[in-house]
N, CA and C atoms as an extended XYZ file, in Angstrom:
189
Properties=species:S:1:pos:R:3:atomname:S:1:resname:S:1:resid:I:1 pbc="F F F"
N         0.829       -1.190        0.000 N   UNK     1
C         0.000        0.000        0.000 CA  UNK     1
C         0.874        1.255        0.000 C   UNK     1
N         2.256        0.847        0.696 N   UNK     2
C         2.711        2.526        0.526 CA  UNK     2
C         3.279        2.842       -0.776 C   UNK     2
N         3.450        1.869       -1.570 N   UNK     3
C         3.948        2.343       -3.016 CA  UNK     3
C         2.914        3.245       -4.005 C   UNK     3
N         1.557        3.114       -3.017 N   UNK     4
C         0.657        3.960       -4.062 CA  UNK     4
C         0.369        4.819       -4.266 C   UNK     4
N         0.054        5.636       -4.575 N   UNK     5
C         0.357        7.847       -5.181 CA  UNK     5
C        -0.715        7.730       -3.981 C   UNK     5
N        -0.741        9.348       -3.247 N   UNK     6
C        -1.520       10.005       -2.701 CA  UNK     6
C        -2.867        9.858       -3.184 C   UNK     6
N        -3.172       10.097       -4.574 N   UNK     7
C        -4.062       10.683       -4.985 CA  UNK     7
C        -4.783        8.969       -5.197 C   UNK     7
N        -4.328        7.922       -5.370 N   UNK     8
C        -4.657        6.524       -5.449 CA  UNK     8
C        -5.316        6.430       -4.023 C   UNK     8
N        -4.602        6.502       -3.095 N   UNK     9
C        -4.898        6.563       -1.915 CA  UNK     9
C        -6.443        7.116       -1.110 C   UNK     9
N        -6.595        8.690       -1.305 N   UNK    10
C        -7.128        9.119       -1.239 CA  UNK    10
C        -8.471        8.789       -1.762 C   UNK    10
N        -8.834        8.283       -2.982 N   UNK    11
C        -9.694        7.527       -4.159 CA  UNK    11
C       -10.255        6.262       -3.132 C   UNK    11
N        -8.735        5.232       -2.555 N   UNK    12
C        -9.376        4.353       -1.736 CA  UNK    12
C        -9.921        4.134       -0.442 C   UNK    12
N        -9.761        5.417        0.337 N   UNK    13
C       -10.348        5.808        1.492 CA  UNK    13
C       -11.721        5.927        0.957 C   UNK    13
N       -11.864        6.691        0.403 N   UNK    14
C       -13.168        7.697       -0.162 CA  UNK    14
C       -14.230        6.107       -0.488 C   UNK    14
N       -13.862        5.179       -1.199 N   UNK    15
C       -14.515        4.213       -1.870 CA  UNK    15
C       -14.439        3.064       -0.219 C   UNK    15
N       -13.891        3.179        1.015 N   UNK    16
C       -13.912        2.338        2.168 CA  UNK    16
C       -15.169        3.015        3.123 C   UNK    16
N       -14.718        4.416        2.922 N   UNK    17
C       -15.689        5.274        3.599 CA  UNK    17
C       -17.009        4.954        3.483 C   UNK    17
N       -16.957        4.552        1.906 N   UNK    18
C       -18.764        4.515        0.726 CA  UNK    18
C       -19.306        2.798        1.922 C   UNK    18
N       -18.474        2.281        1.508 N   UNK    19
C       -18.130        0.864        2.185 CA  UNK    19
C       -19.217        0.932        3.281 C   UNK    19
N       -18.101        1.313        4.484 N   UNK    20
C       -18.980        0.839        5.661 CA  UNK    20
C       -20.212        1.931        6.358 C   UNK    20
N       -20.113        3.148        5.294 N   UNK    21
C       -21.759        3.610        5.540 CA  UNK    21
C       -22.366        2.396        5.365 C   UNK    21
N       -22.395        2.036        4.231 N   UNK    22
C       -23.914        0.655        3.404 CA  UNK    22
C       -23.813       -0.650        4.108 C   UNK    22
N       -22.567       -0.707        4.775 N   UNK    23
C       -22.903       -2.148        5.577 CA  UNK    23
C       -23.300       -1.678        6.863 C   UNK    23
N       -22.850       -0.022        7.941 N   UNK    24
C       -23.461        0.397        9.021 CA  UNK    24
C       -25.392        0.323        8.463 C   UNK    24
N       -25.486        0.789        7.511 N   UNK    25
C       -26.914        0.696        6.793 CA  UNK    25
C       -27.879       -0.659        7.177 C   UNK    25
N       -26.779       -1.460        6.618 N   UNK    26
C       -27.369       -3.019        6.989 CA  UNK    26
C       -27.524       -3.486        7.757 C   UNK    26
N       -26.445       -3.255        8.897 N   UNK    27
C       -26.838       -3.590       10.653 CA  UNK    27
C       -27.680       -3.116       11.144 C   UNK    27
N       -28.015       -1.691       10.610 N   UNK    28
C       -29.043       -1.107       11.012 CA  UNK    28
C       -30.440       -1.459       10.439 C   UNK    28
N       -30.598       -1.665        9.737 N   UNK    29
C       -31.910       -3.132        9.713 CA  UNK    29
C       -32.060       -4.384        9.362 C   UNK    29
N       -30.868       -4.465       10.786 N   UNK    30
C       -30.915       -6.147       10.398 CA  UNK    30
C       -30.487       -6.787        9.249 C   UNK    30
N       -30.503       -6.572        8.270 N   UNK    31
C       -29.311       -7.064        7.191 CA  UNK    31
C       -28.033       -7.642        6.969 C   UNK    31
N       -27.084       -7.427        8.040 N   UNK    32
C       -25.977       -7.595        8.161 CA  UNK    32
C       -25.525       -8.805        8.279 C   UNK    32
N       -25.372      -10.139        7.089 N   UNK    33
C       -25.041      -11.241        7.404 CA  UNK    33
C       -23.234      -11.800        7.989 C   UNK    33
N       -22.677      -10.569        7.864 N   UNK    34
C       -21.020      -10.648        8.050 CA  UNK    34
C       -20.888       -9.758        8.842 C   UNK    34
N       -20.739       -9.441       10.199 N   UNK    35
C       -20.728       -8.529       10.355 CA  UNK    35
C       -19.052       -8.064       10.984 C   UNK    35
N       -17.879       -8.850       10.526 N   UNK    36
C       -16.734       -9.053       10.837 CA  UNK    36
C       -16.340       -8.003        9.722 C   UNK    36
N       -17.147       -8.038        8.668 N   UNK    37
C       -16.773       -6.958        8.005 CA  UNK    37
C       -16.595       -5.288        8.470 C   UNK    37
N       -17.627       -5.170        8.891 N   UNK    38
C       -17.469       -3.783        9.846 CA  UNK    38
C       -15.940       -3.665        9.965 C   UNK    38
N       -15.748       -4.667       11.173 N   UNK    39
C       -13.973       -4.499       11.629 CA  UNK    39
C       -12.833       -4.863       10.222 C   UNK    39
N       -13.279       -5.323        9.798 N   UNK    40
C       -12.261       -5.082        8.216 CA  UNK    40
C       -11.951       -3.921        7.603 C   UNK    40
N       -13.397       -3.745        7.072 N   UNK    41
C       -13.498       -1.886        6.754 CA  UNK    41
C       -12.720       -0.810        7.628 C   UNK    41
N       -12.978       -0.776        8.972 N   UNK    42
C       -12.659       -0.276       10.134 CA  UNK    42
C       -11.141       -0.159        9.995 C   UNK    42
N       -10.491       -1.056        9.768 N   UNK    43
C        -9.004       -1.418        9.774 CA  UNK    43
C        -8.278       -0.856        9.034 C   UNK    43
N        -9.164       -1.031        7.915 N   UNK    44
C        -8.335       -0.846        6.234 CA  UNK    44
C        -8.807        0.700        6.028 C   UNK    44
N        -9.449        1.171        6.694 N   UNK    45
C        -9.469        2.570        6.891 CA  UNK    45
C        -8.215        3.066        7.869 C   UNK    45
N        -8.367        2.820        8.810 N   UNK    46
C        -6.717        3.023        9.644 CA  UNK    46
C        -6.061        3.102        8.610 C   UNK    46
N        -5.268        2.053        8.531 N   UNK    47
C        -4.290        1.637        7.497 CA  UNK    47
C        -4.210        2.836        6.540 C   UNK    47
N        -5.153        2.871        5.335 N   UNK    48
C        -5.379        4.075        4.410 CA  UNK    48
C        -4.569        5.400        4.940 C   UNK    48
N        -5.586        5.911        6.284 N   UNK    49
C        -5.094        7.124        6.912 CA  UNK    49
C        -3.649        7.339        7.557 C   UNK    49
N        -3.247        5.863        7.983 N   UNK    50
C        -1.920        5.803        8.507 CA  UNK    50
C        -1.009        6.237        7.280 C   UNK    50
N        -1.109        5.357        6.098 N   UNK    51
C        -0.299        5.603        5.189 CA  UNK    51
C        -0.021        7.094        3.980 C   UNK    51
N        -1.259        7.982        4.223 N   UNK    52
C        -1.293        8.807        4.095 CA  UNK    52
C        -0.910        9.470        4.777 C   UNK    52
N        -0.769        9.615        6.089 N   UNK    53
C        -0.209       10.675        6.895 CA  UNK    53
C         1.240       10.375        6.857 C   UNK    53
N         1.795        9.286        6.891 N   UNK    54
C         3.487        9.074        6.618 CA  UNK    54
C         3.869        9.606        5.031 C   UNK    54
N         3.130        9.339        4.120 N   UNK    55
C         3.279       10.072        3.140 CA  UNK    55
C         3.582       11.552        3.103 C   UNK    55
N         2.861       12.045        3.262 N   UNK    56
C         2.777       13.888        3.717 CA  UNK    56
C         3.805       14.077        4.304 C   UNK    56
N         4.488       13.177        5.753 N   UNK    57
C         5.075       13.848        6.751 CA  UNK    57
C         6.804       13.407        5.655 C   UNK    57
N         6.351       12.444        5.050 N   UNK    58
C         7.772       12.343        4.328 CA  UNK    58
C         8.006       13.470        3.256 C   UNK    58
N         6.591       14.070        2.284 N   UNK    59
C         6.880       15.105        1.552 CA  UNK    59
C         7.332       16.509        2.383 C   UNK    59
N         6.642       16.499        3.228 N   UNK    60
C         7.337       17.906        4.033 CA  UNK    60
C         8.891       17.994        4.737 C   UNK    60
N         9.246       16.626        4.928 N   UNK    61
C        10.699       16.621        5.192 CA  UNK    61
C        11.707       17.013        4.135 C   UNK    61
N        11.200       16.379        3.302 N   UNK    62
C        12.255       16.819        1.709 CA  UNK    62
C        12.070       18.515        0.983 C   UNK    62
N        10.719       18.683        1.908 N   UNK    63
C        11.317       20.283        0.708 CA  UNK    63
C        11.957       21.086        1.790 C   UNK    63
């Protein structure tokens, strides 16, 4: 994941975000046959934000 552009990045937060609205959606009426997913989503959102913020903090060191 850290080899991937900012702007890749950013794209896949945005599309994790979409994510676990529609499965919070589903728990919320009862729908939710996985609900381990939640904590997947949950994670891989961390992750996303982690790797974005080391990104940044590495572009601001170099200029």
């Amino acid at each position: 994941m850290r080899d991937k552009e900012p702007d890749t990045l950013q794209e896949h937060l945005h599309e994790l975000r979409r994510e676990i609205f529609n499965l919070r959606m589903q728990k919320g009426s009862g729908q939710l046959s996985q609900p381990h997913q939640l904590r997947r989503v949950r994670r891989e959102i961390a992750r996303t934000k982690m790797v974005l913020s080391e990104t940044r903090k590495v572009e601001v060191s170099h200029e």
